[in-house]
C-alpha positions as CSV (number, residue, x, y, z in Angstrom):
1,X,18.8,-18.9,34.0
2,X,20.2,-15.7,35.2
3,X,18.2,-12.9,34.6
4,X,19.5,-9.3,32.9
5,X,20.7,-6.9,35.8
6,X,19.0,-3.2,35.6
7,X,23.3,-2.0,35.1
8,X,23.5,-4.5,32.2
9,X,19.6,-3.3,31.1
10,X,21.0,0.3,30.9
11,X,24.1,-0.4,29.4
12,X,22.0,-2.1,26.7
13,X,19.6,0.4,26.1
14,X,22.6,3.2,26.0
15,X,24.0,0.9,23.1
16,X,21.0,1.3,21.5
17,X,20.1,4.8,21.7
18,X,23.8,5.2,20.5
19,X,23.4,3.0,17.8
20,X,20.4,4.7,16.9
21,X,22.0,8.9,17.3
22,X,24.7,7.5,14.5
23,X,22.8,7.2,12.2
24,X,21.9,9.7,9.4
25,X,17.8,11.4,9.3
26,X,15.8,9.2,7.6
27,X,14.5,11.9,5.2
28,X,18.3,12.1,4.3
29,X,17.6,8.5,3.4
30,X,15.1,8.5,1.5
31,X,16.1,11.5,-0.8
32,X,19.7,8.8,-1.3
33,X,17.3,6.4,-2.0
34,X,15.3,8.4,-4.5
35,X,18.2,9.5,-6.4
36,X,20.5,6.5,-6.3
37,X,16.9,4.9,-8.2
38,X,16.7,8.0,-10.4
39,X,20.0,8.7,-11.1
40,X,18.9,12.8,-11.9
41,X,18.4,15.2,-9.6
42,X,15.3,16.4,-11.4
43,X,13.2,13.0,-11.8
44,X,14.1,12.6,-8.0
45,X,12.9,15.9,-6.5
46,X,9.6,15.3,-8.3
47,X,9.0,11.9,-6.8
48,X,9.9,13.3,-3.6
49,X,7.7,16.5,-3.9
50,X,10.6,19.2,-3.4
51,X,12.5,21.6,-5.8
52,X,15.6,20.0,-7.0
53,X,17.7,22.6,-4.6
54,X,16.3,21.4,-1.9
55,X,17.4,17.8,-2.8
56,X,20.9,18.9,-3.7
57,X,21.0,20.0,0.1
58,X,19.8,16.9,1.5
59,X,22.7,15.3,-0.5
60,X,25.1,17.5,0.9
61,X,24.1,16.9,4.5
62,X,23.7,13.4,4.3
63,X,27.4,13.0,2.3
64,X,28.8,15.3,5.5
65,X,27.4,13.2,7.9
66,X,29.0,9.9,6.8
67,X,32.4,11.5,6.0
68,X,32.3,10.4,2.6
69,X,30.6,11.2,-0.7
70,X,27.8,8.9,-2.2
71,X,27.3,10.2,-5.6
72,X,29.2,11.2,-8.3
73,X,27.6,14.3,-10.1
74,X,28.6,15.3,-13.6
75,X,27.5,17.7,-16.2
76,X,25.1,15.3,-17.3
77,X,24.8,12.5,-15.4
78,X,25.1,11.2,-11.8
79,X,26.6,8.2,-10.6
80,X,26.7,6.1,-7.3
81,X,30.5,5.7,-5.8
82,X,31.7,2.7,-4.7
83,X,30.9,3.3,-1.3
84,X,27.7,5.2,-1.8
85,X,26.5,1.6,-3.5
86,X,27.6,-0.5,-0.6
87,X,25.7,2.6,1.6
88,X,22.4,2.5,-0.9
89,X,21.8,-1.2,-0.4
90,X,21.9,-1.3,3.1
91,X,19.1,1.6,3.5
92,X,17.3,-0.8,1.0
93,X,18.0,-3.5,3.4
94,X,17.1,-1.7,6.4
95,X,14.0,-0.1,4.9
96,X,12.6,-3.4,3.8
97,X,13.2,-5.2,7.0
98,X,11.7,-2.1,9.3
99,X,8.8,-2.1,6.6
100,X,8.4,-5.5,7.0
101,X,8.1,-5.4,10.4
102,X,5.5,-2.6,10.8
103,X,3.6,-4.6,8.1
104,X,3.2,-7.6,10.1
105,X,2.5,-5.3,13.0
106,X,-0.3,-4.1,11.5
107,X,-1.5,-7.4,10.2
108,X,-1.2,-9.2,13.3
109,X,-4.9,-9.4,13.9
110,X,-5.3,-10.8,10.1
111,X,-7.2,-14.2,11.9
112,X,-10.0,-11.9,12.8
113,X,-10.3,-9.7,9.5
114,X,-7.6,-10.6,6.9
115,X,-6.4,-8.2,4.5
116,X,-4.5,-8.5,1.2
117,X,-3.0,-5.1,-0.6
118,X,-2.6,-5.3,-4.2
119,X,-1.1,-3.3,-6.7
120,X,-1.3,-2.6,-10.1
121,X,-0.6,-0.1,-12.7
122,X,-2.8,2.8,-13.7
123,X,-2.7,1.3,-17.2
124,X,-3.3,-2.0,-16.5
125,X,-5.9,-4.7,-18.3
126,X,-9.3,-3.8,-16.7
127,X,-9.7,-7.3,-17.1
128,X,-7.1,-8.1,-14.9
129,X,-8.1,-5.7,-12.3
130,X,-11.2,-7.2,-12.3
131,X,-9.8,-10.5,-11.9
132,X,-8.3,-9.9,-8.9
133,X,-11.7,-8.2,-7.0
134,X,-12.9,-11.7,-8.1
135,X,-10.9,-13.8,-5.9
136,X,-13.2,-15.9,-3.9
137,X,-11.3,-17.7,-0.7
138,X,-13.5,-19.9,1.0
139,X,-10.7,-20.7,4.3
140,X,-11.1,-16.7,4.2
141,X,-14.7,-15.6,4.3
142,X,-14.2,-12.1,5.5
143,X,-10.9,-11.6,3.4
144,X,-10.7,-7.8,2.6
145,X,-8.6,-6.7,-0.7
146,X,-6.7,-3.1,-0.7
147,X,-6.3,-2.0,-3.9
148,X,-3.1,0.6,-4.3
149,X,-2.2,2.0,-8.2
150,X,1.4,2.8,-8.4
151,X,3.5,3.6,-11.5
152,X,6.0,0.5,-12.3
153,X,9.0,1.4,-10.1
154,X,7.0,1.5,-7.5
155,X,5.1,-1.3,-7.4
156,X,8.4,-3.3,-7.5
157,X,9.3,-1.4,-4.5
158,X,6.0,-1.7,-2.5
159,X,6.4,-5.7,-3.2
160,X,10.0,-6.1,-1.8
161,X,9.1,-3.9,1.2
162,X,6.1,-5.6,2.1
163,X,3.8,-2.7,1.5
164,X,2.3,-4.6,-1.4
165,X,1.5,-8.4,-1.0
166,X,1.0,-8.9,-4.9
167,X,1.0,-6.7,-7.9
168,X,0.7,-6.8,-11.5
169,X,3.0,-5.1,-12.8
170,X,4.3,-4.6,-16.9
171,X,7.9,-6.0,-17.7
172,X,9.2,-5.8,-13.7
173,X,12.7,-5.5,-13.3
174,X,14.6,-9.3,-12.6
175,X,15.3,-9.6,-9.1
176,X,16.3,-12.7,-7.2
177,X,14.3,-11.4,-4.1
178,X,10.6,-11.8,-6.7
179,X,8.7,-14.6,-7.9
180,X,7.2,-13.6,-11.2
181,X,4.6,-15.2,-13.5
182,X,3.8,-13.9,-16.9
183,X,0.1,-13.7,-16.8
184,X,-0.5,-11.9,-20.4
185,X,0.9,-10.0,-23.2
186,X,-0.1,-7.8,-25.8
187,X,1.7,-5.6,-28.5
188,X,1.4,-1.8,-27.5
189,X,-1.4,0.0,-29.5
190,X,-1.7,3.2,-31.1
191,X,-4.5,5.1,-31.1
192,X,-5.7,7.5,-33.9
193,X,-8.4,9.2,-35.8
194,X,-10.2,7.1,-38.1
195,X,-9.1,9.1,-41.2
196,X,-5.4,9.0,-39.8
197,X,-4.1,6.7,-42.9
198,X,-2.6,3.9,-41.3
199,X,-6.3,3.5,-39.5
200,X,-6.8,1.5,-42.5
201,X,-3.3,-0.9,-41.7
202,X,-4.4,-4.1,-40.0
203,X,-1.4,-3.7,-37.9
204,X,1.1,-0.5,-38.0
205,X,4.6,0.5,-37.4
206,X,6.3,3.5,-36.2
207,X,7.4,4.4,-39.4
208,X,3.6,5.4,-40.2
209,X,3.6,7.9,-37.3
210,X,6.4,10.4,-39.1
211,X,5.9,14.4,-39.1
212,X,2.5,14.2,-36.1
213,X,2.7,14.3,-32.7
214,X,2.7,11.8,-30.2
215,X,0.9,11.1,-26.8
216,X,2.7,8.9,-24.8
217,X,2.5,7.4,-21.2
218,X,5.3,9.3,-18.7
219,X,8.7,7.4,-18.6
220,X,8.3,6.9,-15.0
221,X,5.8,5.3,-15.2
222,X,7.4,2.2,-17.6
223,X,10.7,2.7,-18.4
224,X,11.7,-0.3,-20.1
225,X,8.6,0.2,-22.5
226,X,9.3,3.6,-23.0
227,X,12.5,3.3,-23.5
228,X,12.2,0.5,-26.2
229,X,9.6,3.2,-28.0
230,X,11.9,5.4,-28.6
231,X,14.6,3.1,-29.4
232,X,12.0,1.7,-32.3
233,X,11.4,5.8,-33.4
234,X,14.7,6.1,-33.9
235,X,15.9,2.7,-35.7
236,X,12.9,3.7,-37.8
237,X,14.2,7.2,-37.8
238,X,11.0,9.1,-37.1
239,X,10.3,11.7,-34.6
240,X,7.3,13.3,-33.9
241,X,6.3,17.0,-34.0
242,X,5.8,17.3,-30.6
243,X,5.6,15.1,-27.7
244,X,3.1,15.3,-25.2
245,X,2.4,13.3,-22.0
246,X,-0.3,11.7,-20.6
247,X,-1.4,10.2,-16.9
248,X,-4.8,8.7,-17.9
249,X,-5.8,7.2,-21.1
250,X,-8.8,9.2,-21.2
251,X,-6.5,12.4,-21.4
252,X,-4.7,10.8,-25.0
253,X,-8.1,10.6,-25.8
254,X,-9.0,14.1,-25.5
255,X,-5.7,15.1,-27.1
256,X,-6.5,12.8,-29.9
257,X,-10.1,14.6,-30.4
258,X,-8.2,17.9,-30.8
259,X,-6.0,16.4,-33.6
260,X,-2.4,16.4,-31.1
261,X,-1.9,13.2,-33.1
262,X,-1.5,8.8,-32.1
263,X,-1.4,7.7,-28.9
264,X,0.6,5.1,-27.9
265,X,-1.3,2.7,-25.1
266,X,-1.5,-0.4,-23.6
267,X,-4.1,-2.9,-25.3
268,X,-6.7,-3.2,-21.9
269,X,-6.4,0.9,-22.0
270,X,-6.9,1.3,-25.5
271,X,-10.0,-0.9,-25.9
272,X,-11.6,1.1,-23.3
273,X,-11.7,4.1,-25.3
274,X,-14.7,5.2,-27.7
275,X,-15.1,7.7,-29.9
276,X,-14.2,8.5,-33.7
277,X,-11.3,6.7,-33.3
278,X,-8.9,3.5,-34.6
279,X,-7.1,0.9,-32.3
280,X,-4.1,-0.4,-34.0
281,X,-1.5,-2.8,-32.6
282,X,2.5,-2.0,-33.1
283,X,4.0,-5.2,-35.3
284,X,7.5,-4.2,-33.7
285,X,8.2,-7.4,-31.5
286,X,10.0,-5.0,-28.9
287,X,7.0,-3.4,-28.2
288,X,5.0,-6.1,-27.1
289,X,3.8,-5.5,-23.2
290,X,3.9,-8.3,-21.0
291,X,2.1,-8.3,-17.4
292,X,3.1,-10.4,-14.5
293,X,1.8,-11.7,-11.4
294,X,4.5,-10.8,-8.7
295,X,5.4,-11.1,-5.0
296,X,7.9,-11.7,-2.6
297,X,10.1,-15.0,-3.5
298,X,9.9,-15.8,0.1
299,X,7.1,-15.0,0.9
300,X,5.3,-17.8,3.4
301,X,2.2,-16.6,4.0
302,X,-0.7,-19.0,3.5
303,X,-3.5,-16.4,3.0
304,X,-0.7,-14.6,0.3
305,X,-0.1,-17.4,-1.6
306,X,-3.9,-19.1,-1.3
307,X,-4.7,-15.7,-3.1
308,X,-2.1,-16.4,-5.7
309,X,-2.8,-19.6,-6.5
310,X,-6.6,-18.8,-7.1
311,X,-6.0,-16.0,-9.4
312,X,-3.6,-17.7,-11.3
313,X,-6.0,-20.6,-11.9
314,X,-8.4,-17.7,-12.9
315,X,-6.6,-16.2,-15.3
316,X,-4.5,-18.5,-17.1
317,X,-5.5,-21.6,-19.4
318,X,-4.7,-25.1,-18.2
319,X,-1.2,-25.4,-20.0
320,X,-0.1,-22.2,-19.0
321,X,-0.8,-23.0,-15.3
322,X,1.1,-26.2,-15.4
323,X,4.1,-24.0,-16.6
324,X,3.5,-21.7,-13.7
325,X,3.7,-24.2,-11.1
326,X,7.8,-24.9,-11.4
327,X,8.1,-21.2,-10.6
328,X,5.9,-20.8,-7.6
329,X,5.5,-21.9,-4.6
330,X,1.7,-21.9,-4.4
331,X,1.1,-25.6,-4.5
332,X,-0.9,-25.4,-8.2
Protein backbone atom coordinates (compact mmCIF):
# COMPACT_ATOMS: atom_id res chain seq x y z
CA UNK A 1 0.00 0.00 0.00
CA UNK A 2 1.48 3.39 -0.70
CA UNK A 3 2.46 5.17 2.10
CA UNK A 4 1.50 9.12 2.92
CA UNK A 5 4.25 11.52 1.38
CA UNK A 6 5.79 14.20 4.01
CA UNK A 7 4.02 17.04 1.14
CA UNK A 8 0.63 15.19 1.48
CA UNK A 9 1.56 14.75 5.63
CA UNK A 10 1.85 18.61 5.72
CA UNK A 11 -0.84 19.46 3.63
CA UNK A 12 -2.89 17.34 6.05
CA UNK A 13 -1.78 18.74 9.12
CA UNK A 14 -2.32 22.44 7.57
CA UNK A 15 -6.03 21.24 7.09
CA UNK A 16 -6.15 20.56 10.39
CA UNK A 17 -4.65 23.38 12.12
CA UNK A 18 -7.05 25.40 9.83
CA UNK A 19 -9.89 23.49 10.71
CA UNK A 20 -9.00 23.88 14.14
CA UNK A 21 -8.09 28.31 13.91
CA UNK A 22 -11.97 28.49 12.53
CA UNK A 23 -13.37 27.63 15.11
CA UNK A 24 -14.79 29.92 17.96
CA UNK A 25 -12.78 29.73 21.91
CA UNK A 26 -14.09 27.15 23.67
CA UNK A 27 -14.95 29.32 26.73
CA UNK A 28 -17.21 31.09 24.04
CA UNK A 29 -18.70 27.64 23.94
CA UNK A 30 -19.38 26.86 26.88
CA UNK A 31 -21.02 30.19 28.09
CA UNK A 32 -23.55 29.32 24.51
CA UNK A 33 -23.92 26.20 26.03
CA UNK A 34 -24.82 27.48 29.48
CA UNK A 35 -27.31 29.89 28.30
CA UNK A 36 -28.92 28.08 25.44
CA UNK A 37 -29.63 25.41 28.78
CA UNK A 38 -30.66 28.37 30.93
CA UNK A 39 -32.36 30.42 28.78
CA UNK A 40 -31.46 33.73 31.34
CA UNK A 41 -28.60 35.44 31.46
CA UNK A 42 -28.59 35.49 35.22
CA UNK A 43 -29.06 31.63 36.11
CA UNK A 44 -26.19 31.22 33.46
CA UNK A 45 -23.55 33.52 34.72
CA UNK A 46 -23.97 31.84 38.10
CA UNK A 47 -23.38 28.38 36.87
CA UNK A 48 -20.52 29.63 35.03
CA UNK A 49 -19.10 31.67 38.00
CA UNK A 50 -18.96 35.23 36.25
CA UNK A 51 -21.12 38.48 36.52
CA UNK A 52 -23.85 38.38 34.03
CA UNK A 53 -21.83 41.37 31.98
CA UNK A 54 -19.20 39.43 31.56
CA UNK A 55 -21.47 36.74 29.95
CA UNK A 56 -23.38 39.24 27.78
CA UNK A 57 -19.73 39.84 26.34
CA UNK A 58 -18.92 36.38 25.62
CA UNK A 59 -22.21 36.30 23.69
CA UNK A 60 -21.33 39.18 21.72
CA UNK A 61 -17.96 37.85 20.69
CA UNK A 62 -18.88 34.55 19.99
CA UNK A 63 -22.23 35.82 17.73
CA UNK A 64 -19.27 38.19 15.85
CA UNK A 65 -17.30 35.46 15.22
CA UNK A 66 -19.78 33.25 13.37
CA UNK A 67 -21.36 36.09 11.45
CA UNK A 68 -24.64 35.50 12.72
CA UNK A 69 -26.60 35.91 15.93
CA UNK A 70 -27.45 32.82 18.23
CA UNK A 71 -29.93 34.17 20.69
CA UNK A 72 -32.72 36.09 20.66
CA UNK A 73 -32.85 38.51 23.79
CA UNK A 74 -36.04 40.20 24.90
CA UNK A 75 -37.22 42.14 27.80
CA UNK A 76 -37.86 39.06 29.54
CA UNK A 77 -36.90 36.29 28.03
CA UNK A 78 -34.20 34.85 25.66
CA UNK A 79 -34.61 32.55 22.92
CA UNK A 80 -32.31 30.32 20.57
CA UNK A 81 -32.60 31.37 16.73
CA UNK A 82 -32.93 29.05 14.26
CA UNK A 83 -29.48 28.88 13.55
CA UNK A 84 -28.09 29.36 16.98
CA UNK A 85 -30.15 25.77 17.62
CA UNK A 86 -28.58 24.02 14.73
CA UNK A 87 -25.03 25.84 16.24
CA UNK A 88 -26.00 24.67 20.10
CA UNK A 89 -26.40 21.02 19.16
CA UNK A 90 -23.39 20.53 17.45
CA UNK A 91 -21.14 22.07 20.48
CA UNK A 92 -23.25 19.38 22.37
CA UNK A 93 -22.23 16.90 19.83
CA UNK A 94 -18.73 17.89 19.73
CA UNK A 95 -18.39 18.27 23.53
CA UNK A 96 -19.71 14.81 24.11
CA UNK A 97 -17.58 13.08 21.58
CA UNK A 98 -14.23 15.04 22.67
CA UNK A 99 -15.40 14.09 26.38
CA UNK A 100 -15.91 10.88 25.43
CA UNK A 101 -12.75 10.48 24.18
CA UNK A 102 -10.59 11.91 26.97
CA UNK A 103 -12.79 9.63 29.16
CA UNK A 104 -11.70 6.51 27.61
CA UNK A 105 -8.26 7.94 27.57
CA UNK A 106 -8.10 8.08 30.99
CA UNK A 107 -9.74 4.75 31.56
CA UNK A 108 -7.64 2.91 29.26
CA UNK A 109 -5.69 1.20 31.95
CA UNK A 110 -9.24 0.16 33.64
CA UNK A 111 -7.93 -3.95 33.24
CA UNK A 112 -5.39 -3.13 35.91
CA UNK A 113 -7.57 -0.81 38.35
CA UNK A 114 -11.12 -0.32 37.08
CA UNK A 115 -13.07 2.65 38.03
CA UNK A 116 -16.80 3.51 37.85
CA UNK A 117 -17.98 7.42 38.52
CA UNK A 118 -21.40 7.80 39.79
CA UNK A 119 -23.58 10.42 40.34
CA UNK A 120 -26.31 11.41 42.31
CA UNK A 121 -28.20 14.24 43.77
CA UNK A 122 -27.36 16.01 46.99
CA UNK A 123 -30.90 15.07 48.02
CA UNK A 124 -30.97 11.81 47.22
CA UNK A 125 -32.32 8.51 49.31
CA UNK A 126 -29.31 7.75 51.64
CA UNK A 127 -30.47 4.41 51.09
CA UNK A 128 -29.83 4.49 47.62
CA UNK A 129 -26.42 6.03 47.98
CA UNK A 130 -25.68 3.38 50.11
CA UNK A 131 -26.80 0.90 47.72
CA UNK A 132 -24.58 1.80 45.29
CA UNK A 133 -21.09 1.70 47.65
CA UNK A 134 -22.55 -1.85 48.14
CA UNK A 135 -22.01 -3.11 44.78
CA UNK A 136 -19.90 -6.17 45.05
CA UNK A 137 -18.38 -7.40 41.43
CA UNK A 138 -16.67 -10.51 41.74
CA UNK A 139 -15.06 -10.38 37.71
CA UNK A 140 -13.87 -6.93 39.33
CA UNK A 141 -12.10 -7.43 42.57
CA UNK A 142 -10.21 -4.18 42.70
CA UNK A 143 -13.25 -2.19 41.12
CA UNK A 144 -12.94 1.43 42.56
CA UNK A 145 -16.36 3.66 42.66
CA UNK A 146 -16.08 7.72 42.23
CA UNK A 147 -18.80 9.18 43.76
CA UNK A 148 -19.60 12.88 42.13
CA UNK A 149 -23.01 14.99 43.70
CA UNK A 150 -24.38 17.17 41.03
CA UNK A 151 -27.64 19.08 40.96
CA UNK A 152 -30.23 17.38 38.37
CA UNK A 153 -29.15 19.16 35.10
CA UNK A 154 -26.08 18.22 35.55
CA UNK A 155 -26.06 14.85 36.24
CA UNK A 156 -28.01 14.39 32.88
CA UNK A 157 -25.13 16.20 31.35
CA UNK A 158 -22.22 14.34 33.01
CA UNK A 159 -24.05 10.98 31.77
CA UNK A 160 -24.43 11.89 28.02
CA UNK A 161 -20.79 13.23 28.07
CA UNK A 162 -19.35 10.39 29.59
CA UNK A 163 -18.18 12.08 32.68
CA UNK A 164 -20.64 10.07 34.63
CA UNK A 165 -21.05 6.22 33.96
CA UNK A 166 -24.38 5.99 36.02
CA UNK A 167 -26.38 8.31 38.15
CA UNK A 168 -29.45 8.49 40.03
CA UNK A 169 -31.08 11.09 39.27
CA UNK A 170 -34.99 12.56 40.29
CA UNK A 171 -37.51 12.82 37.15
CA UNK A 172 -34.41 13.12 34.33
CA UNK A 173 -35.37 14.75 31.35
CA UNK A 174 -36.51 12.05 28.26
CA UNK A 175 -33.79 11.68 25.97
CA UNK A 176 -33.39 9.08 23.24
CA UNK A 177 -29.53 9.13 23.85
CA UNK A 178 -30.47 7.53 27.98
CA UNK A 179 -31.62 4.30 29.26
CA UNK A 180 -33.64 4.95 32.33
CA UNK A 181 -35.10 2.72 35.09
CA UNK A 182 -37.35 3.96 37.73
CA UNK A 183 -35.82 2.61 40.83
CA UNK A 184 -38.25 4.38 43.60
CA UNK A 185 -40.69 6.97 44.30
CA UNK A 186 -41.96 8.85 47.07
CA UNK A 187 -44.43 11.87 47.45
CA UNK A 188 -42.42 15.07 48.50
CA UNK A 189 -42.53 15.80 52.30
CA UNK A 190 -42.97 18.72 54.32
CA UNK A 191 -41.34 19.27 57.19
CA UNK A 192 -42.64 21.29 60.22
CA UNK A 193 -42.78 21.94 63.96
CA UNK A 194 -44.70 19.55 65.77
CA UNK A 195 -47.24 22.13 67.00
CA UNK A 196 -47.55 23.37 63.20
CA UNK A 197 -51.38 22.20 62.88
CA UNK A 198 -51.37 20.08 60.06
CA UNK A 199 -48.46 18.03 62.09
CA UNK A 200 -51.50 16.37 63.28
CA UNK A 201 -52.76 15.45 59.26
CA UNK A 202 -51.73 11.91 58.38
CA UNK A 203 -51.00 13.33 55.04
CA UNK A 204 -51.12 17.22 54.01
CA UNK A 205 -51.73 19.46 51.21
CA UNK A 206 -50.41 22.79 50.16
CA UNK A 207 -53.50 24.40 50.98
CA UNK A 208 -52.43 23.85 54.83
CA UNK A 209 -49.21 25.79 54.26
CA UNK A 210 -51.12 29.38 53.57
CA UNK A 211 -49.81 32.86 55.27
CA UNK A 212 -45.96 30.96 56.63
CA UNK A 213 -43.00 30.79 54.91
CA UNK A 214 -41.53 28.24 52.93
CA UNK A 215 -38.02 26.49 52.61
CA UNK A 216 -37.60 24.96 49.56
CA UNK A 217 -34.69 23.21 47.54
CA UNK A 218 -33.09 25.82 44.63
CA UNK A 219 -34.90 25.46 41.20
CA UNK A 220 -31.68 24.44 39.64
CA UNK A 221 -31.33 21.98 41.40
CA UNK A 222 -34.95 20.04 40.11
CA UNK A 223 -36.74 21.94 37.98
CA UNK A 224 -39.51 19.80 36.99
CA UNK A 225 -40.27 19.22 40.84
CA UNK A 226 -40.03 22.72 41.62
CA UNK A 227 -41.76 23.76 39.00
CA UNK A 228 -44.80 21.44 39.66
CA UNK A 229 -44.62 22.93 43.49
CA UNK A 230 -45.45 26.03 42.58
CA UNK A 231 -47.85 25.10 40.04
CA UNK A 232 -49.77 23.07 43.12
CA UNK A 233 -49.30 26.66 45.37
CA UNK A 234 -50.97 28.36 42.98
CA UNK A 235 -54.04 25.89 41.73
CA UNK A 236 -54.42 25.84 45.54
CA UNK A 237 -53.93 29.56 45.55
CA UNK A 238 -51.52 29.84 48.47
CA UNK A 239 -48.35 31.66 48.68
CA UNK A 240 -46.05 31.88 51.36
CA UNK A 241 -44.79 34.81 53.38
CA UNK A 242 -41.50 34.55 52.32
CA UNK A 243 -39.48 32.10 50.44
CA UNK A 244 -36.31 31.00 51.43
CA UNK A 245 -33.75 28.55 49.80
CA UNK A 246 -31.92 25.87 50.90
CA UNK A 247 -28.67 23.63 49.67
CA UNK A 248 -28.67 20.99 52.48
CA UNK A 249 -31.50 19.58 54.23
CA UNK A 250 -29.86 20.16 57.43
CA UNK A 251 -30.01 24.08 56.61
CA UNK A 252 -34.28 23.77 56.31
CA UNK A 253 -33.72 22.25 59.46
CA UNK A 254 -32.15 25.04 61.20
CA UNK A 255 -34.56 27.43 59.43
CA UNK A 256 -37.39 25.33 60.76
CA UNK A 257 -35.89 25.53 64.49
CA UNK A 258 -36.04 29.35 64.15
CA UNK A 259 -39.79 29.21 63.12
CA UNK A 260 -38.98 30.45 59.04
CA UNK A 261 -41.83 27.90 58.51
CA UNK A 262 -42.35 24.04 56.35
CA UNK A 263 -39.87 22.67 54.43
CA UNK A 264 -40.50 20.99 51.50
CA UNK A 265 -37.98 17.81 50.98
CA UNK A 266 -37.43 14.78 49.46
CA UNK A 267 -38.62 11.61 51.68
CA UNK A 268 -34.77 9.90 52.12
CA UNK A 269 -33.76 13.71 53.22
CA UNK A 270 -36.54 14.23 55.38
CA UNK A 271 -36.34 11.07 57.48
CA UNK A 272 -32.87 11.91 58.17
CA UNK A 273 -33.74 14.81 60.09
CA UNK A 274 -34.36 14.85 64.07
CA UNK A 275 -35.40 17.21 66.21
CA UNK A 276 -38.92 18.71 67.55
CA UNK A 277 -40.22 18.19 64.37
CA UNK A 278 -43.17 16.48 61.97
CA UNK A 279 -42.58 14.62 58.59
CA UNK A 280 -45.53 14.74 56.51
CA UNK A 281 -46.04 13.49 52.89
CA UNK A 282 -47.82 15.93 50.12
CA UNK A 283 -51.21 13.82 48.92
CA UNK A 284 -50.84 16.01 45.59
CA UNK A 285 -50.13 13.15 42.93
CA UNK A 286 -47.91 15.78 40.97
CA UNK A 287 -45.61 15.97 43.65
CA UNK A 288 -44.68 12.56 44.00
CA UNK A 289 -40.64 12.20 43.29
CA UNK A 290 -39.51 9.48 41.36
CA UNK A 291 -35.59 8.40 41.08
CA UNK A 292 -34.00 6.57 38.30
CA UNK A 293 -31.18 4.51 37.51
CA UNK A 294 -29.64 6.14 34.31
CA UNK A 295 -26.82 5.81 31.79
CA UNK A 296 -25.80 6.02 28.38
CA UNK A 297 -28.36 4.09 25.90
CA UNK A 298 -25.41 2.89 24.13
CA UNK A 299 -23.35 2.33 26.32
CA UNK A 300 -21.26 -1.16 25.79
CA UNK A 301 -19.13 -1.41 28.49
CA UNK A 302 -19.14 -4.72 30.34
CA UNK A 303 -17.79 -3.42 33.73
CA UNK A 304 -20.71 -0.39 33.23
CA UNK A 305 -23.37 -2.45 32.69
CA UNK A 306 -22.20 -5.54 35.17
CA UNK A 307 -22.42 -2.65 37.75
CA UNK A 308 -25.94 -1.93 36.56
CA UNK A 309 -27.27 -5.09 36.50
CA UNK A 310 -26.10 -5.79 40.21
CA UNK A 311 -27.55 -2.75 41.69
CA UNK A 312 -30.63 -3.19 40.05
CA UNK A 313 -31.03 -6.63 41.34
CA UNK A 314 -30.22 -4.93 44.70
CA UNK A 315 -32.58 -2.55 44.86
CA UNK A 316 -35.59 -3.63 43.25
CA UNK A 317 -38.12 -6.57 44.16
CA UNK A 318 -38.39 -9.54 41.82
CA UNK A 319 -41.37 -8.19 39.66
CA UNK A 320 -40.03 -4.94 39.32
CA UNK A 321 -36.71 -6.40 37.90
CA UNK A 322 -38.47 -8.54 35.37
CA UNK A 323 -40.12 -5.18 34.18
CA UNK A 324 -36.64 -3.62 34.00
CA UNK A 325 -35.14 -6.10 31.82
CA UNK A 326 -37.21 -5.01 28.40
CA UNK A 327 -35.62 -1.61 28.96
CA UNK A 328 -31.99 -2.49 29.44
CA UNK A 329 -29.52 -3.98 28.09
CA UNK A 330 -27.85 -5.54 31.13
CA UNK A 331 -28.73 -9.09 30.50
CA UNK A 332 -31.17 -9.36 33.89
Amino acid sequence: MKGISPKEREQSSDAVVGAIMSLPDVRLQVAALTLGEELNFTRAAERLGITQPALSKRIGELEQFLGFAVFERGRRKVELTEAGRIFIRGCVEAQTLLERSILQAKTAGDDIQPVVTIGHSPYADPILVAGILGVYLPSFPTLRLRIESMFAQDLTHGVLSSELDLALISDPLESPRLTQVQIASHPLCAVMQSGHPAALKPQVEMADFGGVGWIVFGRKSHPGIYDRLMKEARLANVSPVELHHYVSPQEALALISESFGVAFVAKGCAEQLRGEIAVRPLAHPALRVSTYLVLSADQRSRLINEFGRAYLKKTLPKHQLEAASGQLMLGL
